[in-house]
SEGU-26515 format. One line per 8 residues: number of its first residue (from 1); their letters; for each residue x, y, z of C-alpha. Coordinates in Angstrom, 2 decimals. Each point is the difference from the previous one (the first is absolute). Last residue first. Layout:
BEGIN
NUM = A = X Y Z | ...;
***
This chain:
BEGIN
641 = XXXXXXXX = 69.65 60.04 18.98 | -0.71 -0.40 -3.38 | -2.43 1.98 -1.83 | -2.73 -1.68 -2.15 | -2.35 2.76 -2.90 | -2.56 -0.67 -1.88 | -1.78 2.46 -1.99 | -3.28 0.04 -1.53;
633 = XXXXXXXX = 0.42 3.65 0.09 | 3.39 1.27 1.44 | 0.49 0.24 3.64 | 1.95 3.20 0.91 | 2.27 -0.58 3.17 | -0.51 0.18 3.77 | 1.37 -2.23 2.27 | -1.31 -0.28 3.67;
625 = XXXXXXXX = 1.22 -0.58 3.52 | -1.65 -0.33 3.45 | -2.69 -2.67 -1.37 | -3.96 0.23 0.69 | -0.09 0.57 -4.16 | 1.50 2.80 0.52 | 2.31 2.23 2.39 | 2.80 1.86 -1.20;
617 = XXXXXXXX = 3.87 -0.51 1.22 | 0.95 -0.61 -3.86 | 1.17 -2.92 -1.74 | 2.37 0.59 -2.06 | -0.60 -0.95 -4.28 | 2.71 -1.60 -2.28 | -0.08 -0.45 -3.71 | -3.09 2.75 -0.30;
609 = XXXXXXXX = -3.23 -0.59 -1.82 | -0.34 1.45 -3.15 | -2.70 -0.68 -2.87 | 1.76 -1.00 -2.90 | -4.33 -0.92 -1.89 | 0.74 -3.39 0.60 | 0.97 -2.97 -2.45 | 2.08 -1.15 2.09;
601 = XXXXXXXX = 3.45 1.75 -1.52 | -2.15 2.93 0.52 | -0.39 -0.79 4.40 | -3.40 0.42 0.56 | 0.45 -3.46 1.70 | 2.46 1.05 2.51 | 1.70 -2.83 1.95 | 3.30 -0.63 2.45;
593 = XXXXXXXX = -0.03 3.84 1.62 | 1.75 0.57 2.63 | -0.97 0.90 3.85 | 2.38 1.80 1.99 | -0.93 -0.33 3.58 | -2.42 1.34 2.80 | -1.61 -2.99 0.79 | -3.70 -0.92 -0.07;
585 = XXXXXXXX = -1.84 1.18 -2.76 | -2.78 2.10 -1.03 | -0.61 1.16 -3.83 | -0.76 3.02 -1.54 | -0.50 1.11 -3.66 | 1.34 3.39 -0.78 | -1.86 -0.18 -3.20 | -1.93 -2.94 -0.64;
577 = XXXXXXXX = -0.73 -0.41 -4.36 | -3.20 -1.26 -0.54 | -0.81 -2.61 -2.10 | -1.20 -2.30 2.46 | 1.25 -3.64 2.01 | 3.66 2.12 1.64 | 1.53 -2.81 1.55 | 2.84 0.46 2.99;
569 = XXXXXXXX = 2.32 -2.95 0.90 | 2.55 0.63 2.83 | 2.68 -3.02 0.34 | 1.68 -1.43 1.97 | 3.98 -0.75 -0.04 | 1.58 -1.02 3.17 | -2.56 -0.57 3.26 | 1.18 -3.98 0.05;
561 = XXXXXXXX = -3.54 -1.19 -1.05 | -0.42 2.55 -2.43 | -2.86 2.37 -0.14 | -2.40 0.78 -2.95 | -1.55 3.32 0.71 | -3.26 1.14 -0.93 | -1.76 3.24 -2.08 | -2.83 -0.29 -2.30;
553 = XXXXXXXX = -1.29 3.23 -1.81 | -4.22 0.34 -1.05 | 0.14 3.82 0.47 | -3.62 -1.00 1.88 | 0.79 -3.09 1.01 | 3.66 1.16 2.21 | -1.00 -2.60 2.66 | 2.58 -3.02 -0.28;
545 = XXXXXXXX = 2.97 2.78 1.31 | 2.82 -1.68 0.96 | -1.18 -3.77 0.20 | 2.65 -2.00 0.86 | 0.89 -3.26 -0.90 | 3.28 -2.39 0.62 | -1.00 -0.97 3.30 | -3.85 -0.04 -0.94;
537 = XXXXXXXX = -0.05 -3.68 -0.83 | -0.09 -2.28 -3.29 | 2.71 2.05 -2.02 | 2.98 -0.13 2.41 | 2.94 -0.57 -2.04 | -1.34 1.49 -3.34 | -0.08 3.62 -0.38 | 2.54 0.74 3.06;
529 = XXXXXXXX = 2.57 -2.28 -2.22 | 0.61 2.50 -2.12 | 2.00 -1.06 -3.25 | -2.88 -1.99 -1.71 | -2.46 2.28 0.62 | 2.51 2.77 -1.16 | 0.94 -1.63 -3.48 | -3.95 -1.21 -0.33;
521 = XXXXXXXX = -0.47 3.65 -0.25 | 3.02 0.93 -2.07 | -0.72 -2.60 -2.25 | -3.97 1.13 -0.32 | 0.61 3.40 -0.98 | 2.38 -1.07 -2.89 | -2.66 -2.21 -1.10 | -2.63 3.19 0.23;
513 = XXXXXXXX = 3.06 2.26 -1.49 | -0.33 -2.77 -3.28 | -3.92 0.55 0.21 | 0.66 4.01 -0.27 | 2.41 -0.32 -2.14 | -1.38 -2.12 -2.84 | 2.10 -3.01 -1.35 | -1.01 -1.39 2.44;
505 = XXXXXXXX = -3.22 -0.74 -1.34 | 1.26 -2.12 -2.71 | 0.00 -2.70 3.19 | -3.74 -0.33 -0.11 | -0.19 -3.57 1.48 | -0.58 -2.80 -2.39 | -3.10 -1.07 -1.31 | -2.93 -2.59 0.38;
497 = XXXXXXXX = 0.42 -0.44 3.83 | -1.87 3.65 0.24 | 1.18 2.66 2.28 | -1.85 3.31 -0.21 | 1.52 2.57 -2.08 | 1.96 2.99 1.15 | 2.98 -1.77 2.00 | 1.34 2.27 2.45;
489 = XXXXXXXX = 3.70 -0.97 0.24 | -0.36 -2.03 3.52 | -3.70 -1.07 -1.53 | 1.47 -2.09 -2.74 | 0.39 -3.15 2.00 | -1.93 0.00 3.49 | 1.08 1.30 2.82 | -0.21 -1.96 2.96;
481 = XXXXXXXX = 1.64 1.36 3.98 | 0.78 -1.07 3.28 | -1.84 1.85 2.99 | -0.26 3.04 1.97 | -0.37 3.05 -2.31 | 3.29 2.09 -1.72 | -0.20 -2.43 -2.84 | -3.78 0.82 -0.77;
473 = XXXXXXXX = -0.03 3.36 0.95 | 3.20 0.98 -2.68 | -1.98 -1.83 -2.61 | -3.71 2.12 0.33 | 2.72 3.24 -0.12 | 1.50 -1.43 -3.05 | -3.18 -0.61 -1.27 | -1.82 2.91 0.35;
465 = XXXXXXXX = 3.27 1.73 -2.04 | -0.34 -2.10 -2.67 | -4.33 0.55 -0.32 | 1.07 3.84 0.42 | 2.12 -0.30 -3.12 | -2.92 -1.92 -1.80 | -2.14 2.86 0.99 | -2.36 -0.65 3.43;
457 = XXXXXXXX = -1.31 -3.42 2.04 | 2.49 -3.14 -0.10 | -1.97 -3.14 -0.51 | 1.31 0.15 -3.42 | 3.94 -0.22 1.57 | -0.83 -3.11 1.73 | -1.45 -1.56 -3.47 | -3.99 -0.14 -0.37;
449 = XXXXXXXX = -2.38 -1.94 2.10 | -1.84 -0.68 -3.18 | 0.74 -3.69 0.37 | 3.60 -0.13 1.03 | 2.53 2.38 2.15 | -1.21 -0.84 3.45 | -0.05 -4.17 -1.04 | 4.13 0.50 -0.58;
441 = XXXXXXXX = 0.90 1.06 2.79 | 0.44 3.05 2.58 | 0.32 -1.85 3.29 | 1.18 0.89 3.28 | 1.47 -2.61 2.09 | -1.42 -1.09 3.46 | 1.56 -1.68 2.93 | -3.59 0.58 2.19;
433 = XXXXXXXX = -1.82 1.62 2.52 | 2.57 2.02 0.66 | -1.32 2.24 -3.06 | -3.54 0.45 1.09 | 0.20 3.69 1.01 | 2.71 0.52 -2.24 | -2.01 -0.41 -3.30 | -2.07 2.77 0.63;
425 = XXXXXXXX = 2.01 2.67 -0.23 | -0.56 0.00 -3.70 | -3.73 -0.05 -0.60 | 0.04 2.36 3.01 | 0.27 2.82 -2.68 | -3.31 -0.53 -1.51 | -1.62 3.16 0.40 | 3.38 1.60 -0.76;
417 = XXXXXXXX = 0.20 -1.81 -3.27 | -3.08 1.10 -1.32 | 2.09 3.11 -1.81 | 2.70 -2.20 -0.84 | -2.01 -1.35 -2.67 | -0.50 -3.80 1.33 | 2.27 -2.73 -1.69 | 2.11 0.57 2.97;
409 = XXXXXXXX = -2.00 -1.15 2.64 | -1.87 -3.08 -1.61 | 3.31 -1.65 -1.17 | 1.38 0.38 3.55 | -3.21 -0.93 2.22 | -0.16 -2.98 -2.08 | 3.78 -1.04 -0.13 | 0.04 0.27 3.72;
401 = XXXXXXXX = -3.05 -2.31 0.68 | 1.56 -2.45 -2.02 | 3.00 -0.27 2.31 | 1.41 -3.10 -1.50 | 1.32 -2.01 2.64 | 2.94 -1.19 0.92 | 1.85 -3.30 1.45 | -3.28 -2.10 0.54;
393 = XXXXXXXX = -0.95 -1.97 2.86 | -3.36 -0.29 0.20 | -0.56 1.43 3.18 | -1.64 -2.21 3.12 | 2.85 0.64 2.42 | 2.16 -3.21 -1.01 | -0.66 1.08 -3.57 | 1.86 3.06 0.74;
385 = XXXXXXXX = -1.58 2.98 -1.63 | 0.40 1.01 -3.69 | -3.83 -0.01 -0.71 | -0.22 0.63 3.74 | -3.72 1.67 -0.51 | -1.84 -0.11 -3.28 | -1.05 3.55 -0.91 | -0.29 -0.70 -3.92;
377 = XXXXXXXX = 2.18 0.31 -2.77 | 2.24 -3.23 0.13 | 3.40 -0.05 -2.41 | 1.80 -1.95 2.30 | 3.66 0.02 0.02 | 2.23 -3.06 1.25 | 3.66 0.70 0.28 | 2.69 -2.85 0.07;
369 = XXXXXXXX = 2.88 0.90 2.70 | -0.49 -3.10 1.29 | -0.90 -2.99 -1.96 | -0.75 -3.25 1.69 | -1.65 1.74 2.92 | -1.59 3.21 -1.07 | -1.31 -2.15 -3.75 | -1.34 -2.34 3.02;
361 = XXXXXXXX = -1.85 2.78 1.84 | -1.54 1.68 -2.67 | -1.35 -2.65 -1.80 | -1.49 -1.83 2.88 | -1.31 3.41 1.39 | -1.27 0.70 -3.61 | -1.85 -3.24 -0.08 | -1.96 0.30 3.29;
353 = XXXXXXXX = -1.47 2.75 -1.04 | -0.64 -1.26 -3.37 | -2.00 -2.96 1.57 | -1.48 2.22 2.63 | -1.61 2.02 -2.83 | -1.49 2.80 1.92 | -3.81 1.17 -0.96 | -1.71 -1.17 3.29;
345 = XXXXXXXX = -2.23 -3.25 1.08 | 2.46 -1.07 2.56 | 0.29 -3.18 -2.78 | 0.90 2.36 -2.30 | -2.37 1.88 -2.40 | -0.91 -1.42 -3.40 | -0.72 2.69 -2.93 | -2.11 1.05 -2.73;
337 = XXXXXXXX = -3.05 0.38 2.33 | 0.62 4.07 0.79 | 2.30 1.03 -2.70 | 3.88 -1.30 -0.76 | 3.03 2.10 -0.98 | 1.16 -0.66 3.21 | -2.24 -2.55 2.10 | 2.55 -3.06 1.17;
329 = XXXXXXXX = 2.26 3.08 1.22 | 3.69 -0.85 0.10 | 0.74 -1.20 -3.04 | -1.64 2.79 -1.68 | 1.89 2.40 2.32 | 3.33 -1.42 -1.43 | -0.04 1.13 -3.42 | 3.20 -0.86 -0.86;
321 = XXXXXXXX = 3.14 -1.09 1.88 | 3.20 2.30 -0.30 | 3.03 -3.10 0.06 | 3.18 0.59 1.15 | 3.82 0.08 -0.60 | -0.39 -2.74 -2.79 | 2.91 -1.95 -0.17 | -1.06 -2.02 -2.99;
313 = XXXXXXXX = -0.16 -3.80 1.67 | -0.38 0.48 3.32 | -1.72 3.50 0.09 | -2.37 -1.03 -2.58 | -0.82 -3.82 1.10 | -0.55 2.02 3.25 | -3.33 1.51 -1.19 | -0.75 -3.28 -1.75;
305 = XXXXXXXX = 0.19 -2.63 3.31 | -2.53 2.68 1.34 | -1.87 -0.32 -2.85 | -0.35 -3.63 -1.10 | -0.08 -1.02 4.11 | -2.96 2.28 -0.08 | -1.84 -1.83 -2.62 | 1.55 -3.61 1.26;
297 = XXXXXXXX = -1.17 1.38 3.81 | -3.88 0.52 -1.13 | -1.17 3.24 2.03 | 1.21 1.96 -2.27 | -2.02 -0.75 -2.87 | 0.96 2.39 -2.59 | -1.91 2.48 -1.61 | -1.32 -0.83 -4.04;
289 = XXXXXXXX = -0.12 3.02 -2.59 | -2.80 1.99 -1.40 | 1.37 2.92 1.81 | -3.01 1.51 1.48 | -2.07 -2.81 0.77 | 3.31 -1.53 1.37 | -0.59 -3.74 0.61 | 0.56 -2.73 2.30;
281 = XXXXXXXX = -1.10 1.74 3.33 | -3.47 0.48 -1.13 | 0.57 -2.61 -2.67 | -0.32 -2.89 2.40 | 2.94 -2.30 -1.01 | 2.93 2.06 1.00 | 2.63 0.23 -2.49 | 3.37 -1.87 -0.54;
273 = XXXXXXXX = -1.94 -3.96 -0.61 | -3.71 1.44 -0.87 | -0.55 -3.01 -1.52 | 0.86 -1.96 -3.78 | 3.90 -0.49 1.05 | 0.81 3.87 -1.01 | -3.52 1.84 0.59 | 2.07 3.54 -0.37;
265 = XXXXXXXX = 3.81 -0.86 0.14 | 0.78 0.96 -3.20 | -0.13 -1.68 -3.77 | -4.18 0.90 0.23 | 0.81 3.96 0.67 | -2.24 0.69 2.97 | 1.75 2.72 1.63 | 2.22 -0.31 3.58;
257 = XXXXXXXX = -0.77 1.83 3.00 | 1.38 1.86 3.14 | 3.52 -1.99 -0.01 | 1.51 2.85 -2.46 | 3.73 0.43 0.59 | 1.41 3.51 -1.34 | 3.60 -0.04 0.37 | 2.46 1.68 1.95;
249 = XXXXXXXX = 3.98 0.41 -1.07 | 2.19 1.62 2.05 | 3.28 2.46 -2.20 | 2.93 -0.06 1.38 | 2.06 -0.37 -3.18 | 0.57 -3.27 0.61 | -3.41 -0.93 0.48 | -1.22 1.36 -3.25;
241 = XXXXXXXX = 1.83 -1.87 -2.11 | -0.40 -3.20 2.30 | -4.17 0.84 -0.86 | 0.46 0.21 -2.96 | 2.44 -2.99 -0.95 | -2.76 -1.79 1.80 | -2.07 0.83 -2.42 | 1.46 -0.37 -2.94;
233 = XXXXXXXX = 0.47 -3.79 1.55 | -3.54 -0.73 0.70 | -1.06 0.87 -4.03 | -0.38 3.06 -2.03 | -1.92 3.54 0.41 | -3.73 -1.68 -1.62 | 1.31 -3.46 1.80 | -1.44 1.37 3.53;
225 = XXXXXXXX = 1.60 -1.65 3.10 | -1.29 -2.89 1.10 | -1.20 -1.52 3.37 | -3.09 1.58 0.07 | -1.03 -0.60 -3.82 | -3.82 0.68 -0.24 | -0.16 3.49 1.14 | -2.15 2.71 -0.47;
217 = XXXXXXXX = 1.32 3.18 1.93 | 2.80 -0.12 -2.65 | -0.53 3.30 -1.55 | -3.84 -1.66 -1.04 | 0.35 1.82 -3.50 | 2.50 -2.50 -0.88 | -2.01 -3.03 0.20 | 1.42 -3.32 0.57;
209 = XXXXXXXX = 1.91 0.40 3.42 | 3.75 -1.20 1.44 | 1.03 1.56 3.10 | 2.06 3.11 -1.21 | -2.87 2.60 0.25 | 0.65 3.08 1.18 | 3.74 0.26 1.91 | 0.97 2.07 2.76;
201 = XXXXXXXX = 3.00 1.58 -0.28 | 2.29 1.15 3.13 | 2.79 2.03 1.04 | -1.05 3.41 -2.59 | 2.66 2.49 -0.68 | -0.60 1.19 -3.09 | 3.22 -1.11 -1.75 | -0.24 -3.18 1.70;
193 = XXXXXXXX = -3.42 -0.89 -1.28 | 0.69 1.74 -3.41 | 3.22 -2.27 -0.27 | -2.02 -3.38 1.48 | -2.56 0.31 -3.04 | 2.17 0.25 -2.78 | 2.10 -3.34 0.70 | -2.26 -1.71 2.10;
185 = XXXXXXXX = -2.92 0.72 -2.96 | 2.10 -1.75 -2.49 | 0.54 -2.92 2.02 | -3.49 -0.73 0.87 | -1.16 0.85 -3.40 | -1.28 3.50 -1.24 | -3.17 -0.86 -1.89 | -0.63 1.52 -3.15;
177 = XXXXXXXX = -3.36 -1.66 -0.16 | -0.08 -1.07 -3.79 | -3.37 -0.96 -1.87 | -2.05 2.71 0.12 | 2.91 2.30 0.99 | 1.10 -0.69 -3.92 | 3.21 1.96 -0.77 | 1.05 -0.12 3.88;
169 = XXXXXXXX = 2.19 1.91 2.09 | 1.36 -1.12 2.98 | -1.76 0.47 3.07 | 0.74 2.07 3.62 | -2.24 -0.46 3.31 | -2.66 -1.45 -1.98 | 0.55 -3.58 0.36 | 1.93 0.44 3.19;
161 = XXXXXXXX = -2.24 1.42 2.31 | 1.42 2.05 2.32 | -0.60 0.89 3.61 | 3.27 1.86 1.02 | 0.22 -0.26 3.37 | 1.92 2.82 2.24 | 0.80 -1.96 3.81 | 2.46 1.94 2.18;
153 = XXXXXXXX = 0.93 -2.55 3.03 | -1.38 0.00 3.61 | -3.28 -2.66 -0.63 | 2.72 -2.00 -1.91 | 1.88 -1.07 2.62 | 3.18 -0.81 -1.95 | 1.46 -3.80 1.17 | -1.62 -2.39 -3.06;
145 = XXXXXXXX = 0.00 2.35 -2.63 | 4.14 0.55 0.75 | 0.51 -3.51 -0.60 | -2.24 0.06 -3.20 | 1.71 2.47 -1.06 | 3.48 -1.35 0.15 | -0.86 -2.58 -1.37 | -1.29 1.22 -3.03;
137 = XXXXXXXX = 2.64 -2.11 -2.59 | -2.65 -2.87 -1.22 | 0.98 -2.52 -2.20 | -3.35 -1.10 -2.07 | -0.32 -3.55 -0.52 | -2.45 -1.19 3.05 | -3.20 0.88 -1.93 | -0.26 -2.57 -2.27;
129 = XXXXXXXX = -2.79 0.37 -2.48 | -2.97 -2.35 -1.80 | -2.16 2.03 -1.75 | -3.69 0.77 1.11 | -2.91 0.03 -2.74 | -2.40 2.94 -0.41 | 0.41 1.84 -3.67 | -1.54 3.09 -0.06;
121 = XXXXXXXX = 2.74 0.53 1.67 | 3.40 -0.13 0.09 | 0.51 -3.64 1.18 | 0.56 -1.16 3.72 | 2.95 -0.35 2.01 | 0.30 -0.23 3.70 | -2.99 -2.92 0.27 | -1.39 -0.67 3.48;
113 = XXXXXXXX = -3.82 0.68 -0.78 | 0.81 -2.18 -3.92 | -2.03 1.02 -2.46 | -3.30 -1.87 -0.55 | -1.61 -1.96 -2.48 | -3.90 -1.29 1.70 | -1.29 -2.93 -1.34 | -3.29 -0.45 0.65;
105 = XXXXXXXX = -0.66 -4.00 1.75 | -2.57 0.30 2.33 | 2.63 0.02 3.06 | 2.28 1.79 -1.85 | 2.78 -0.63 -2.83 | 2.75 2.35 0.66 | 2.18 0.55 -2.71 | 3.43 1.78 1.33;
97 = XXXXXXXX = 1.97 2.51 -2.41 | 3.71 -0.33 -1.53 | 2.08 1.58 -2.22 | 3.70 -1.15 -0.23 | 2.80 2.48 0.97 | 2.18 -1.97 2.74 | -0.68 -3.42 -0.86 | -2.73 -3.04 -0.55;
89 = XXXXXXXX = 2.50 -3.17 -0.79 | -1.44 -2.00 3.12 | -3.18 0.75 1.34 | -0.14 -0.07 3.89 | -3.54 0.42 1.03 | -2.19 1.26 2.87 | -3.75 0.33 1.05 | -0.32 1.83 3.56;
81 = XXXXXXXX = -3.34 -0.48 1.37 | -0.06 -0.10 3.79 | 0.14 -3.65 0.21 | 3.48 0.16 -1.93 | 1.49 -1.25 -2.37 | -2.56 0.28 -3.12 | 1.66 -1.56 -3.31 | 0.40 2.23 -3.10;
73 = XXXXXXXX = -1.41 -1.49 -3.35 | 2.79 0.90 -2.74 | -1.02 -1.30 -3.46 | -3.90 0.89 -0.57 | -0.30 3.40 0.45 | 1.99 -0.22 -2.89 | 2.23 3.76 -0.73 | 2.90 -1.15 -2.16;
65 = XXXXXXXX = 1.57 -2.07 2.64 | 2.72 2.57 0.97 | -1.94 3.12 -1.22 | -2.23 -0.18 2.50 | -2.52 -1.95 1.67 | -0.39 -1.19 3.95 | -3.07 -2.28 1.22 | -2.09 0.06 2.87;
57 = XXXXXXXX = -2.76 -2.55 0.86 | -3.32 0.10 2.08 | 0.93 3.55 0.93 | -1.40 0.89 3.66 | 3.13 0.53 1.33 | 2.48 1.80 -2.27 | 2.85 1.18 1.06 | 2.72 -0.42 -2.39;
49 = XXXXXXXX = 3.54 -1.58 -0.51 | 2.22 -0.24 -3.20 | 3.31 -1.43 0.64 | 2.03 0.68 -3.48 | 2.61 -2.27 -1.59 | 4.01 -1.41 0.46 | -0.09 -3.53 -0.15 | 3.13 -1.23 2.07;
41 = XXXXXXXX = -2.28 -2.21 2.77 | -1.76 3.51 0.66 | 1.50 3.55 -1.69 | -2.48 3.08 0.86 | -1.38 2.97 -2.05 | -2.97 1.43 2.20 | -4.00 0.72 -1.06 | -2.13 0.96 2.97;
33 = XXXXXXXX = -0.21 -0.74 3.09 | 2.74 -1.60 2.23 | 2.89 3.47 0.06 | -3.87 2.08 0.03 | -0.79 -1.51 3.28 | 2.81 1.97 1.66 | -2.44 1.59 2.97 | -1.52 -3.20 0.81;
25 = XXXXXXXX = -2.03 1.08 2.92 | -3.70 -0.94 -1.56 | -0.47 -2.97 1.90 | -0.94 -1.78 -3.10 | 2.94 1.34 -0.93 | 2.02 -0.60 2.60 | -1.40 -4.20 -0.05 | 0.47 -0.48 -3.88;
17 = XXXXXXXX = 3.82 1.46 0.65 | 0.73 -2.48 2.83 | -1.61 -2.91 -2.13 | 2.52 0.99 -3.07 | 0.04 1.58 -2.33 | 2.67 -0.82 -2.50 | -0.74 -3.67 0.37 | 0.91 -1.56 -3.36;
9 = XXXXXXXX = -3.34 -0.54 -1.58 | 0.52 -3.16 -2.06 | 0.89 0.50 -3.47 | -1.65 -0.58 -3.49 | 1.60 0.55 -2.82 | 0.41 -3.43 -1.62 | -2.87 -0.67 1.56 | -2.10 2.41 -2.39;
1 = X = -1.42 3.11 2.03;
***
């Protein structure tokens, strides 16, 4: 830097800030790191600050000194290894990157870890932004967030990636994405949210990444959102957009691994600063990308500090964290010599462990009402336990189990169905065990898994009518629910990032009745609060008959907590029509019907079911009273009572 230029340090960070994150409790790091506008001694400029320990120098470049690595040499501040500069004249928009020269003297051009901007890739640099501009108007849901209990409250997420939920056309798709931005996909997006009835989206891929085909599970921005759908501000406007039309916001948050991109984090001051140094905990042989090291309290400090960097500063309702059982077991993915165990000489990951109990607990305390979801597919006990009781404190937990024994059961010709009927009773046995939802998403409908309506066995009209039937189980079972974009109107095609959803489809009746299907659907789950309120414990549950394998029917009750308004589900899984079909139930009342599937404006074949059924003084099912009605095939059918 020429004198003229030059200026001392001003102490931004200060001793107290060094020491928490060193400590690894500084949970709003990023307002110190990173690249901020400021005004010192009337010189307005930018405060750049990085972590870099083991860098024998660290400079910044960008478009405000034409890009010399020779101009603006940062000045280490702390013991711990935090280099910082104010450099007057650099503003909101300039380009920037850090050169870190190592210990044997490479130099190493990285992006910033803290930046909230970056360029649309290929290219890598970060952008200078100020994220305090935005007026937000959600207060009034973010009041309300804070006081619901969630675990009692109808939960419908839309998973949805936004690249390919809806483009604009192109004349050269080689060269133009069509991208929606930020704005533009509020605007259309929150009216087919609202319209079908869904209270929360959960969003693929908004943390900034280089490589499209990764969805976002390779990141190398953490503290940025995306520039392919527009910049920080877009997004907030999305996010406020869909607050105030009651609409929660989740994102996908991916501390399991990082890739090896040289402007990222992998081998950023010359070591292994973010990952572990041995690379049978460093690496994923898998993945090709880098893990974390969790047990070093910068690296966890960086995430924990970054989960609640997006509920501070974008009012994110809650965060679904990725691939958790490969944090948790040092050996997944790994064979016999290819990993380290513990120090108690077994396959947990203490460090990680311990990491999601920090996590957890903290985002609990300084942000209540924020919902923590982890995607983790294995039987790993008290995954959202209290941390106080050895659990790892999550809010939910994808119930991967669930979504196995699902998919498998009804892509089976209904004619095998019966010998694998307990595929769907199952689920309750274990359900207290956890605060689960139930996932259909986005990695069941990829990579020759085929489209939820392609699993479906029979003619395309039986593959609709499977469907709705497969549907009406899933959001009459215990536990929140995740449907995944384009499956609620029985997308053909599997999803691919490349294109846009297959809206023209709806222009055909039966996938348009499929939609229609679906409002009415989420309309009751929504309504009822026996389908929600008690979804973790057999107080809302009851199994009617769970037996009936060889006709393959389901029958339970969803009960209320204040006796008012349960319901009677009954699932017909074959193609057979169920004449005179009997069911048992408790009270001798009028019973009415909420929900036939073979209903023609459906999709169904118009077969009847009456408006209002008595109950009759004849034993079955063990109960005094029973209703008997004709159950039509593949049919679904909920009476309230």
């Amino acid at each position: 830097m020429t004198e003229s230029k030059k200026q001392d340090c001003p102490v931004m960070i200060t001793e107290a800030d060094a020491y928490l994150f060193a400590q690894g409790t500084h949970y709003e790091i990023y307002e110190k790191m990173g690249a901020h506008e400021v005004e010192i001694d009337g010189q307005k400029g930018v405060y750049f600050a990085v972590w870099a320990p083991n860098a024998k120098y660290v400079n910044v470049i960008g478009s405000f000194n034409n890009w010399d690595i020779f101009q603006d040499n940062m000045d280490r501040i702390s013991e711990g290894g935090i280099f910082a500069l104010f450099i007057p004249g650099a503003k909101i928009g300039d380009m920037y990157k850090y050169v870190i020269t190592t210990s044997d003297d490479r130099k190493l051009y990285k992006a910033d870890p803290y930046g909230n901007y970056a360029q649309l890739r290929p290219d890598n640099a970060s952008i200078v932004t100020d994220l305090s501009g935005f007026k937000w108007t959600d207060s009034v849901w973010q009041t309300e967030k804070q006081t619901k209990d969630i675990l009692k409250q109808p939960m419908a997420i839309y998973e949805c990636h936004i690249g390919s939920w809806m483009k604009h056309p192109v004349s050269d798709p080689e060269k133009e994405t069509g991208f929606y931005n930020y704005r533009e996909f509020a605007d259309r997006f929150v009216e087919y949210c609202k319209d079908m009835k869904y209270t929360h989206v959960e969003l693929m891929g908004i943390s900034e990444h280089p490589f499209d085909g990764s969805w976002g599970y390779q990141v190398t921005g953490y503290y940025a959102p995306t520039s392919r759908y527009g910049t920080p501000e877009d997004f907030m406007y999305l996010v406020n957009t869909l607050h105030k039309h009651h609409i929660g916001v989740i994102l996908d948050w991916v501390p399991a691994h990082f890739p090896k991109d040289e402007f990222g984090l992998a081998n950023f001051d010359g070591t292994c600063l973010y990952e572990h140094p041995d690379a049978r905990r460093g690496e994923h042989p898998d993945w090709g990308t880098k893990i974390f090291n969790y047990g070093k309290h910068e690296v966890s400090n960086f995430l924990i500090a970054n989960a609640m960097f997006w509920v501070n500063k974008f009012h994110i309702d809650g965060l679904r964290v990725d691939a958790v059982a490969s944090m948790l077991y040092l050996d997944y993915g790994r064979e016999n010599g290819q990993w380290l165990p513990n120090e108690f000489g077994n396959n947990k990951n203490l460090d990680a462990i311990e990491f999601f109990r920090h996590l957890n607990s903290m985002m609990k305390k300084k942000y209540p009402g924020t919902m923590m979801i982890a995607e983790e597919s294995t039987a790993w006990p008290l995954v959202t336990g209290d941390p106080k009781e050895g659990g790892l404190g999550f809010t939910f937990k994808w119930n991967m189990g669930w979504m196995h024994d699902f998919c498998s059961y009804m892509s089976l010709d209904p004619i095998f169905r019966k010998d694998n009927h307990y595929k769907l009773t199952f689920a309750m046995s274990y359900n207290e065990s956890e605060n689960y939802i139930l996932p259909l998403s986005h990695d069941e409908v990829v990579h020759l898994k085929c489209s939820m309506l392609n699993k479906m066995p029979g003619f395309y009209k039986d593959k609709f009518a499977n469907l709705r039937v497969g549907y009406t189980y899933m959001f009459t079972h215990c536990g929140k629910k995740l449907l995944f974009m384009g499956q609620d109107f029985g997308q053909d095609c599997e999803w691919s990032e490349e294109r846009e959803l297959e809206w023209h489809y709806l222009e055909d009746k039966e996938h348009s009745s499929m939609k229609y299907y679906m409002q009415k659907l989420l309309e009751i789950y929504n309504k009822y609060p026996c389908l929600s309120e008690n979804d973790n414990n057999w107080k809302s549950f009851e199994w009617i008959n769970a037996d009936d394998k060889d006709r393959s029917i389901y029958s339970y009750m969803r009960k209320s907590e204040n006796g008012r308004n349960n319901i009677l589900v009954v699932l017909n899984m074959t193609p057979m029509e169920r004449k005179d079909y009997q069911i048992g139930v408790d009270k001798k009342k009028k019973y009415k019907l909420l929900l036939n599937s073979d209903d023609v404006d459906f999709g169904g074949n118009g077969g009847t079911i009456p408006k209002e059924i008595t109950a009759k003084a004849v034993k079955c099912d063990n109960k005094p009273y029973s209703l008997t009605f004709d159950l039509p095939a593949y049919g679904a059918a909920l009476f309230l009572f």
